[in-house]
C-alpha positions in Angstrom: 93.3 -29.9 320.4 91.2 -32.4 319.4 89.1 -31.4 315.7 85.3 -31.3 315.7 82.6 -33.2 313.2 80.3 -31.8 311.3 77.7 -34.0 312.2 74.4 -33.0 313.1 75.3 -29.1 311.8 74.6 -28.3 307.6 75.2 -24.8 306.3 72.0 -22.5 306.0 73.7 -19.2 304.8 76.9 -17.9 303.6 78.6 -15.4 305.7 78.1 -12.5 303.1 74.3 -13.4 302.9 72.8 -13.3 306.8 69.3 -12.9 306.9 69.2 -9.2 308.6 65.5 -10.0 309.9 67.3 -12.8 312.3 66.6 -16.1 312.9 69.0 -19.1 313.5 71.6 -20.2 311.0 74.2 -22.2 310.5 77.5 -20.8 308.8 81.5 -22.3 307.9 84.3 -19.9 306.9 87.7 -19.0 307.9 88.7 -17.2 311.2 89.6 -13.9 309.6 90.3 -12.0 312.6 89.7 -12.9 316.4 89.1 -10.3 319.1 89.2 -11.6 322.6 88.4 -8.8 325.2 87.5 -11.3 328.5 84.5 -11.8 329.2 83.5 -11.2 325.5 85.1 -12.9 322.3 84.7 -11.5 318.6 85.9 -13.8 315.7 85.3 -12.7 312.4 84.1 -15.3 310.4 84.7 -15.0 306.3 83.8 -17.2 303.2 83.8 -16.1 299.9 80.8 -14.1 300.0 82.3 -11.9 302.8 82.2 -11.8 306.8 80.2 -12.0 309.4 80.5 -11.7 312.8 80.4 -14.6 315.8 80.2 -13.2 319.4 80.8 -15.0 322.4 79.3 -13.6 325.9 78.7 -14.5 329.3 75.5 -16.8 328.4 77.5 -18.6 325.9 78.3 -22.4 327.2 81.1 -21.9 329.1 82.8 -25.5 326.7 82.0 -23.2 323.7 83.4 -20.1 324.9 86.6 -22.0 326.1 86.9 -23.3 322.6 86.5 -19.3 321.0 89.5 -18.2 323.3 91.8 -21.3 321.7 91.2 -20.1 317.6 93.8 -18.5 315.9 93.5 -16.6 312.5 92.8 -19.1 309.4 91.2 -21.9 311.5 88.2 -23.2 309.9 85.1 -23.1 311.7 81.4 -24.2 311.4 79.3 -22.0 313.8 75.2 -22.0 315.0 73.4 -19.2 316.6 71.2 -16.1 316.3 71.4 -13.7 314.2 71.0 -10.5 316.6 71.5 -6.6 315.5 75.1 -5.3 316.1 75.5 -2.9 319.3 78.6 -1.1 317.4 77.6 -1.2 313.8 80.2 -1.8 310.6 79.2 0.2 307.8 82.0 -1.4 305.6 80.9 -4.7 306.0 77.1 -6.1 304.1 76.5 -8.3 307.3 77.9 -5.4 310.1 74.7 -4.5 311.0 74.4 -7.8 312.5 76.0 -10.9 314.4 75.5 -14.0 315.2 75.4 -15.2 319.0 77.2 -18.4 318.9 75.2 -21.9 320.6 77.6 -24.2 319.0 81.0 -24.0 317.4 83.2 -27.0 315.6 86.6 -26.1 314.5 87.0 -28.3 311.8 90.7 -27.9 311.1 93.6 -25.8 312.8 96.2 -23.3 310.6 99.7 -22.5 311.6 100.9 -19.2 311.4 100.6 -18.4 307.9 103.8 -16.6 306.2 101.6 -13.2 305.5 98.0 -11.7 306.4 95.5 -12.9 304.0 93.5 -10.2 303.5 96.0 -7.8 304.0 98.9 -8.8 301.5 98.6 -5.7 299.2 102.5 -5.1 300.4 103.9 -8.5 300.0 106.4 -9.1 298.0 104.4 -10.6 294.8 107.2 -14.2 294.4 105.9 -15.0 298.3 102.5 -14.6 297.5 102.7 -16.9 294.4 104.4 -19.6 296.2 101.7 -19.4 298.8 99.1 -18.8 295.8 96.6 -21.0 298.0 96.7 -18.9 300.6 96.3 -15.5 298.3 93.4 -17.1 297.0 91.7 -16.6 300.3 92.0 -12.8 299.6 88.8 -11.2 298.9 89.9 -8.7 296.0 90.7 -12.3 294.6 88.1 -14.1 295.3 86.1 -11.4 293.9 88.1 -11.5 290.5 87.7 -14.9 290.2 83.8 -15.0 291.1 83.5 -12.0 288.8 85.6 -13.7 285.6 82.8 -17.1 286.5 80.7 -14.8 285.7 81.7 -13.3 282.6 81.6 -17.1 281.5 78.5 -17.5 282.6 76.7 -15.1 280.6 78.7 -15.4 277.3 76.9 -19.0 277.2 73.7 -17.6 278.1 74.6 -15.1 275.0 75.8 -17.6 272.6 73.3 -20.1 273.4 70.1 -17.8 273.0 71.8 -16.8 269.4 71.4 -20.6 268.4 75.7 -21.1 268.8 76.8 -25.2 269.7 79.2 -25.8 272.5 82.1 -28.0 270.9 85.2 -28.8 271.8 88.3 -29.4 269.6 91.1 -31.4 270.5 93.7 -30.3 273.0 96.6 -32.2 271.1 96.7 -31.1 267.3 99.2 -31.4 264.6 101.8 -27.8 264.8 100.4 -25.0 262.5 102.4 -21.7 262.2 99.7 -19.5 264.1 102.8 -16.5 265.0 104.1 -18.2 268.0 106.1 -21.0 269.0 104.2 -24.2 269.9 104.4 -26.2 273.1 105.2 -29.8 272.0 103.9 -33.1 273.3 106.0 -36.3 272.6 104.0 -39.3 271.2 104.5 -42.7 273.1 103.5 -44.3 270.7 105.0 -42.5 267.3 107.9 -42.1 269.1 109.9 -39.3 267.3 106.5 -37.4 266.9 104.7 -34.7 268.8 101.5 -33.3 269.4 101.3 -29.5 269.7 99.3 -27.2 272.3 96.8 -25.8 270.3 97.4 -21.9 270.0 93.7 -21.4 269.4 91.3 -23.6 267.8 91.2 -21.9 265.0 91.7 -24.5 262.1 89.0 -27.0 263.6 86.4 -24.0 263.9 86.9 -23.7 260.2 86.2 -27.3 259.9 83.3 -27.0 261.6 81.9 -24.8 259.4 82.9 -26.8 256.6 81.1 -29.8 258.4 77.6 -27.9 258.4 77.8 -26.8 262.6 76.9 -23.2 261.6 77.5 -21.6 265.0 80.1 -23.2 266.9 81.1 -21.6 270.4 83.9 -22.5 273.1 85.6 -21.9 275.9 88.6 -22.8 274.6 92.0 -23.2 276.4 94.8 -22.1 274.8 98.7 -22.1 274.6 101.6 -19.9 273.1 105.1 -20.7 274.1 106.3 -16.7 274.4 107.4 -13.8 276.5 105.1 -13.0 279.5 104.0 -9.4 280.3 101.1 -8.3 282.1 98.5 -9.0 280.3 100.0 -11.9 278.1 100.3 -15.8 280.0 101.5 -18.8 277.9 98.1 -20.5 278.7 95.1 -18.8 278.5 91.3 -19.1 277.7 89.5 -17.7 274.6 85.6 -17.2 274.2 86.0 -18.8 270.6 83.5 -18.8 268.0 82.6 -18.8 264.2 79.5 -18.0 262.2 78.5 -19.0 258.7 76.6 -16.9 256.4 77.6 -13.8 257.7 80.0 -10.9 257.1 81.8 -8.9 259.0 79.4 -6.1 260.0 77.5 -9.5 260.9 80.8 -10.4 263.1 81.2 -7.0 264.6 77.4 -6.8 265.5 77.4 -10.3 266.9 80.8 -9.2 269.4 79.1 -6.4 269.9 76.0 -8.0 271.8 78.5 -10.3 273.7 80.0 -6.8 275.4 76.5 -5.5 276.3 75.3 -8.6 277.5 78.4 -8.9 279.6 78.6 -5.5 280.6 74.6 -5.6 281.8 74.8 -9.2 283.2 78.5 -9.0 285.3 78.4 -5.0 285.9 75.1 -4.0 285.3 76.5 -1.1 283.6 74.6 -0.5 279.7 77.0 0.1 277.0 75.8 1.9 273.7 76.3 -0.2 270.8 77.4 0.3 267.7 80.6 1.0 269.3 82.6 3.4 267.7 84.4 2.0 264.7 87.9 3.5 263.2 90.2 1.9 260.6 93.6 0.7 261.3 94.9 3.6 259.5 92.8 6.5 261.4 93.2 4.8 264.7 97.3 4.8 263.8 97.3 8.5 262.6 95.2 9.3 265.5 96.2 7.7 268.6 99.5 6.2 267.4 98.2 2.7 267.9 96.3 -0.1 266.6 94.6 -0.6 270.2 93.9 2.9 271.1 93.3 3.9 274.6 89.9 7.0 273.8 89.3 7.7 277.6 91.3 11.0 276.8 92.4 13.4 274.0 96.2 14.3 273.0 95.6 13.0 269.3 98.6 13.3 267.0 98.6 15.9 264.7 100.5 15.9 260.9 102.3 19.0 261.0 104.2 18.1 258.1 102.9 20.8 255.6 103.9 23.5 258.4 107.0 22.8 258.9 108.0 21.5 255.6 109.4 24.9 254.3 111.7 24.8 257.9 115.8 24.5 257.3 115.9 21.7 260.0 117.9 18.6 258.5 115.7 16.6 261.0 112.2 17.5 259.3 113.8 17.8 256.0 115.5 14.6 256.0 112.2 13.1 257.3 109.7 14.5 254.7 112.3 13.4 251.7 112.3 10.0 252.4 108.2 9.6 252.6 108.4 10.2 256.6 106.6 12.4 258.2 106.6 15.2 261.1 103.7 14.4 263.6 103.2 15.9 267.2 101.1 16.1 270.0 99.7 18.4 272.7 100.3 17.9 276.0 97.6 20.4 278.1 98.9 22.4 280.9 102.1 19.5 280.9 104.3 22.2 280.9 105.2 23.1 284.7 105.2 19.0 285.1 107.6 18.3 282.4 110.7 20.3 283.2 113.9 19.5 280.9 115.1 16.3 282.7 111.5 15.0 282.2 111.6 15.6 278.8 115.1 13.9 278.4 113.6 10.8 280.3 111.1 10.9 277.4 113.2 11.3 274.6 115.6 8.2 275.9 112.5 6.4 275.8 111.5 7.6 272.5 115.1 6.1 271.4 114.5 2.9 273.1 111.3 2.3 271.1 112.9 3.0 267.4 113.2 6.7 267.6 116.0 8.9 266.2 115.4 11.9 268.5 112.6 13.8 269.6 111.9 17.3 269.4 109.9 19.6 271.9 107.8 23.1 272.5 107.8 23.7 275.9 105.6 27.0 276.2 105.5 28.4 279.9 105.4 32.0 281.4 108.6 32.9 280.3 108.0 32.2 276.6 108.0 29.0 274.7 111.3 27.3 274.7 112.1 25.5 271.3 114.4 22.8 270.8 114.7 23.7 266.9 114.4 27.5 267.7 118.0 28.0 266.1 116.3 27.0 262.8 113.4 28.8 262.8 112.7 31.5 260.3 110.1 34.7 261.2 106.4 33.2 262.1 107.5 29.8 261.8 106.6 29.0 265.9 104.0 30.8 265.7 102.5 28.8 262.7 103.5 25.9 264.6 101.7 26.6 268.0 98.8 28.0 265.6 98.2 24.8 263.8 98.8 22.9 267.0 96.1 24.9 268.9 99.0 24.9 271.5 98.2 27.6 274.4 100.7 28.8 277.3 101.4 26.0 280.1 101.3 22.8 277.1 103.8 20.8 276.0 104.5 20.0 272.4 106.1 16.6 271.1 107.6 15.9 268.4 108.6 13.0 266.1 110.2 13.1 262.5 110.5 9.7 261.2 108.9 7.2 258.3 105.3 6.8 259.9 105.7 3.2 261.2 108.1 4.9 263.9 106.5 8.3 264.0 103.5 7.1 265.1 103.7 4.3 266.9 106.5 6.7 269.2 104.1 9.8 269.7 101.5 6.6 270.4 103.7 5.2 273.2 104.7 8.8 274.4 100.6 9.5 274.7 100.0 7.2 277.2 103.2 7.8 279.6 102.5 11.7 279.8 99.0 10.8 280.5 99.3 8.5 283.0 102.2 11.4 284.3 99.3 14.3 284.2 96.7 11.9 285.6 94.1 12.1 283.1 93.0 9.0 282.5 89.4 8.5 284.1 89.7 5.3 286.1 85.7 4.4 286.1 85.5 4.7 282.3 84.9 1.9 279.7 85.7 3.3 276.3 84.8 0.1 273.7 85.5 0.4 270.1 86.2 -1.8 267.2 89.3 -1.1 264.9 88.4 -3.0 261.0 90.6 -3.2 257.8 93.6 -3.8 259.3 96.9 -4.4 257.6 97.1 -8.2 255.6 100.8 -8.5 255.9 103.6 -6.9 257.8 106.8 -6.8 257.4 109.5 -9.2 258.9 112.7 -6.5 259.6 114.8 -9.2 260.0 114.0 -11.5 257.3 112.8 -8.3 255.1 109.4 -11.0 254.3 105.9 -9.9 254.0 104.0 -12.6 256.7 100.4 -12.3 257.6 99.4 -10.3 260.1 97.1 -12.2 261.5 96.5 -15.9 260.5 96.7 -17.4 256.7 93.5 -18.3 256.4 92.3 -14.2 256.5 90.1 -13.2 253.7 91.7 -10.1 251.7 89.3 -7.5 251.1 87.9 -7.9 247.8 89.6 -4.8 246.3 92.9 -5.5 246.8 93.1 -9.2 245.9 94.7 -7.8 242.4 97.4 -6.3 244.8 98.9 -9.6 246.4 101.6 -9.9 244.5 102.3 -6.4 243.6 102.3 -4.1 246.3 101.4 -6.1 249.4 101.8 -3.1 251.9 98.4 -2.0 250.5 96.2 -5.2 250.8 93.5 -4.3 254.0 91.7 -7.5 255.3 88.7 -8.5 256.6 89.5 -8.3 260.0 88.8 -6.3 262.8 89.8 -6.3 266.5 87.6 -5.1 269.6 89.6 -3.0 271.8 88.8 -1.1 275.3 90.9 1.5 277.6 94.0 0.8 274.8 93.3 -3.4 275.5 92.5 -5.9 273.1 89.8 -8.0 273.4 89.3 -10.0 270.1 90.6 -10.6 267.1 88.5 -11.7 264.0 88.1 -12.0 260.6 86.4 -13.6 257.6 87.9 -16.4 256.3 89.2 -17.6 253.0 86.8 -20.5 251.6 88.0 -20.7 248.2 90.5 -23.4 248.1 92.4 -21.7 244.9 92.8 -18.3 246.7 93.7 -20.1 249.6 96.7 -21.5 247.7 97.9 -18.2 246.2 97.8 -16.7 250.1 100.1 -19.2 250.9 102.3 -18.7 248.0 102.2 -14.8 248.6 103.3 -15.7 252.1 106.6 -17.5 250.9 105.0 -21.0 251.6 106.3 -24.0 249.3 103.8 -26.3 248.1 105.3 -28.8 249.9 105.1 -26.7 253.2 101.7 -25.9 252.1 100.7 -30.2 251.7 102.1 -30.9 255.2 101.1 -28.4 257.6 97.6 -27.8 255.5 96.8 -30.0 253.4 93.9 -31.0 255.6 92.4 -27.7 255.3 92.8 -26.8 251.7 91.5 -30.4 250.8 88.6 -30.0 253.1 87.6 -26.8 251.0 87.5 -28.8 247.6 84.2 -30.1 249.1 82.3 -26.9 249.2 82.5 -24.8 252.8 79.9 -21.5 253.3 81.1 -18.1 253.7 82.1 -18.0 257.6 83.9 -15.9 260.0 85.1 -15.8 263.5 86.7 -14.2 266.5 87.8 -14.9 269.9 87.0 -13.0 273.0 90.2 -13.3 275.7 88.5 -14.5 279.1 91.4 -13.1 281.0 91.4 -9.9 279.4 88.3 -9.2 280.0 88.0 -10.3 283.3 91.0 -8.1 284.3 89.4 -5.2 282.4 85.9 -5.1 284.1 87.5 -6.2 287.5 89.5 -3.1 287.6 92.5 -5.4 288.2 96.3 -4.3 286.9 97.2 -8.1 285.9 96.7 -10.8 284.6 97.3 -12.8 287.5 95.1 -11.4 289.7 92.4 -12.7 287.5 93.9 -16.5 286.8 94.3 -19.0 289.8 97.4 -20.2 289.3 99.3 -18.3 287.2 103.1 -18.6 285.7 105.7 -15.6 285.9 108.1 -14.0 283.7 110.0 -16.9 283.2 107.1 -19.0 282.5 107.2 -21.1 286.1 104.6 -22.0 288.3 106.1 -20.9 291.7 103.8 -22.9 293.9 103.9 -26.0 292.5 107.9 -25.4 291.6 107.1 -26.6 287.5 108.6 -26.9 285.1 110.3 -29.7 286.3 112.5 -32.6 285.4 111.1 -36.1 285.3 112.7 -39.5 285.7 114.3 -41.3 283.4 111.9 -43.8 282.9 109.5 -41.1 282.0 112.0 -40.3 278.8 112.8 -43.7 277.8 109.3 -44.7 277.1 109.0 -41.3 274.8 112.4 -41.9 273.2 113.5 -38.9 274.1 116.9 -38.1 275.9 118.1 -35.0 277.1 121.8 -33.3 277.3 123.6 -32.5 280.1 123.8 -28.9 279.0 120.2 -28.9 278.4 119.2 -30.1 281.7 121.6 -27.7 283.7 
């Protein structure tokens, strides 16, 4: 079959936007589905605004109508007619009230069978989809992900330029900076020996920026970190970067908070109430278990440690004496769902995650069953259930353990039983903004204090005299915006003073050497003066899976890699030739390259 021109035909509408009043148009698409009954032919027509409908009847030009009955699925097609009120009308469709009686057809270019239905590949095997991502693309629920995340970059310039912030970029080559993940490297032709890195974020150079006098400095920034893929994590992926001077953070948080309203009107049209609710990292721990707390339900965790600290159960006991705690939460009416071999599931996975045990009330008709009950002294259940607020049909869960396992346990253990007893409300966004988290953390392998965050984090002011002796107290100045248990942004004021700057490096185990080559840059730039500034960076993906309802990443990035960090499609990583390595001076071993 011979392919058609466009010539003499230019689009008028998309296929998702006929003009219900009628009229003549002109529209291109892909065949999406083709109905061919005789003497009538039905091809769907579909673009990325949505379908419409082309019919074909016994007044159609007979050369025309021969050229319907000869289209396959996927073919593109440019098509002219009338736009003409449906017989048979398709409520699920925004054009199937209408269709479009076909006068002249081109088929532009033909399609072989493709190896799955486009737009209905919810059931295929995700690896096939991925290597055929060009054809997945074509899928609506994609397409709309994709239009919606344009969006959501849309309006956060619109945002960021009506509150006086530049567009700059920053390079996409940089020096390597410990930033808490491994950099991808970029060999230097020229230096041979030497390599660029990814940038991580573009976090150093925003600083600079601010030292240079560019007050309010925005980007959509690219960005790379050479780790472990999960659903929501890729090792390239795009931040909504900016910093402010002359602010603090209430000024920060206030400034994020504007960006989620604005997004949330401008993509959704959905009106969020700002201030969003604010917790500390310590009450968002003790509450919810985590430092990204999911609010769309209750099941808070309790401290029962004061109940049950009188108890004669080595578990507690052994808990409580070495500054642990006992902690628990309710599950409502989880009783009947959570039968013994339920609970055991969730006390192997309380184990997996740094758990010693976990301990249980299970109170249904027959009585509540105790897995400490050969313990228990007169009262002490009922104390128990009394403090808890526990009622007949819950289920009580229990950790004992030094609070950085307690909690983040009873945290994970939350969310799985919820998602078990379905209570999670689906159409809900619950935004809030965790501040004063943690400076350091510590490394259990190394048994170092590193920052939390990035080394350039402004301490609060109160516990600067606590650097170097007790570092597990010092709170910074950042704060993280999280919704429905994800988070969105992390920010922070930043350190301007060149001579604290120092000291946070030394407290962080850096040599002054160390210090000289990886910032020397930095700390010299702040000899010359820099304002008070502060930043954060909004991830793009995040947000666009979030307010598209999707359940990955990838369903929100074109082309994105898998667990293994590949690009199935394209088949890369990939070896190059050896020409490619001599001119960077780089060879690689035999062992490395099997």
């Amino acid at each position: 079959m011979k392919l058609d021109s466009m010539k003499g035909l230019n689009r008028t509408h998309y296929c998702g936007e006929i003009p219900l009043e009628g009229g003549e148009v002109v529209v291109c698409g892909f065949a999406d589905r083709v109905r061919d009954m005789g003497n009538l032919i039905f091809i769907n027509l579909r673009d990325r605004t949505g379908i419409v409908q082309l019919a074909f009847n016994d007044e159609t030009d007979r050369e025309i109508f021969a050229k319907a009955q000869n289209i396959h699925s996927e073919y593109v097609l440019m098509a002219k007619g009338v736009v003409t009120p449906r017989e048979s009308v398709n409520h699920k469709l925004k054009t199937g009230a209408v269709e479009i009686i076909v006068s002249d057809l081109r088929i532009l270019s033909k399609a072989q069978t493709t190896p799955f239905e486009v737009t209905n590949s919810d059931k295929v095997n995700e690896e096939l989809k991925l290597r055929y991502r060009y054809l997945d693309l074509r899928n609506p629920k994609l397409q709309n992900n994709l239009m919606l995340r344009h969006e959501i970059a849309k309006a956060a310039r619109e945002y960021f330029y009506d509150n006086d912030f530049l567009e700059i970029e920053t390079p996409m080559m940089i020096r390597s900076t410990p930033e808490g993940a491994r950099d991808y490297l970029v060999p230097s032709r020229v230096h041979k020996g030497s390599f660029y890195a990814l940038p991580q974020s573009p976090q150093i150079y925003k600083q600079l920026l601010m030292v240079s006098g560019f007050d309010r400095y925005v980007q959509i920034a690219r960005c790379f970190r050479d780790e472990d893929l999960r659903a929501d994590r890729q090792p390239e992926f795009t931040q909504i970067d900016l910093e402010m001077s002359f602010t603090d953070v209430d000024g920060l948080i206030e400034m994020g908070e504007g960006f989620l309203k604005h997004i949330c009107k401008m993509v959704l049209n959905k009106d969020i109430e700002t201030p969003l609710p604010r917790y500390t990292y310590a009450d968002a721990m003790n509450r919810f278990g985590s430092d990204k707390p999911d609010t769309r339900f209750g099941m808070e965790i309790q401290d029962i440690t004061d109940t049950v600290k009188d108890i004669d159960f080595v578990v507690f006991k052994s808990a409580i004496e070495a500054g642990g705690s006992v902690r628990a939460i309710v599950a409502r009416d989880a009783a009947t769902t959570y039968t013994r071999k339920e609970i055991d599931k969730l006390t192997e996975h309380a184990k997996g995650i740094g758990a010693k045990g976990l301990a249980y009330i299970r109170w249904t008709s027959d009585g509540a069953n105790c897995s400490f009950k050969k313990f228990l002294g007169d009262g002490d259940l009922d104390r128990i259930l009394s403090t808890l607020d526990a009622k007949e049909g819950d289920l009580v869960l229990i950790a004992a353990d030094k609070d950085r396992v307690a909690l983040p346990v009873l945290g994970a253990l939350r969310l799985i039983v919820a998602k078990r007893l379905d209570i999670i409300p689906q159409d809900k966004m619950n935004f809030l903004v965790i501040t004063e988290m943690p400076f350091f953390e510590l490394d259990e392998e190394t048994g170092k204090w590193v920052a939390m965050h990035h080394p350039f984090t402004m301490p609060m002011e109160e516990c600067l005299d606590s650097l170097d002796s007790d570092p597990a107290s010092v709170r910074a100045q950042a704060f993280d915006f999280v919704v429905n248990g994800v988070e969105l942004s992390s920010g922070s004021m930043r350190i301007t003073d060149y001579e604290l700057q120092q000291k946070m490096f030394e407290a962080l185990g850096l040599t002054d050497e160390e210090i000289e080559t990886k910032f020397g840059f930095l700390v010299e730039a702040y000899r010359y003066a820099a304002p008070p500034h502060g930043g954060m960076g909004f991830g793009l993906d995040r947000l666009a899976m979030i307010l598209s309802g999707a359940d990955s990443l990838r369903d929100v990035v074109a082309f994105p890699k898998v667990q293994n960090a590949s690009e199935l499609m394209s088949a890369c990583p990939a070896q190059v030739d050896t020409q490619q390595l001599e001119e960077l001076g780089i060879e690689v071993s035999k062992s490395d390259s099997e």
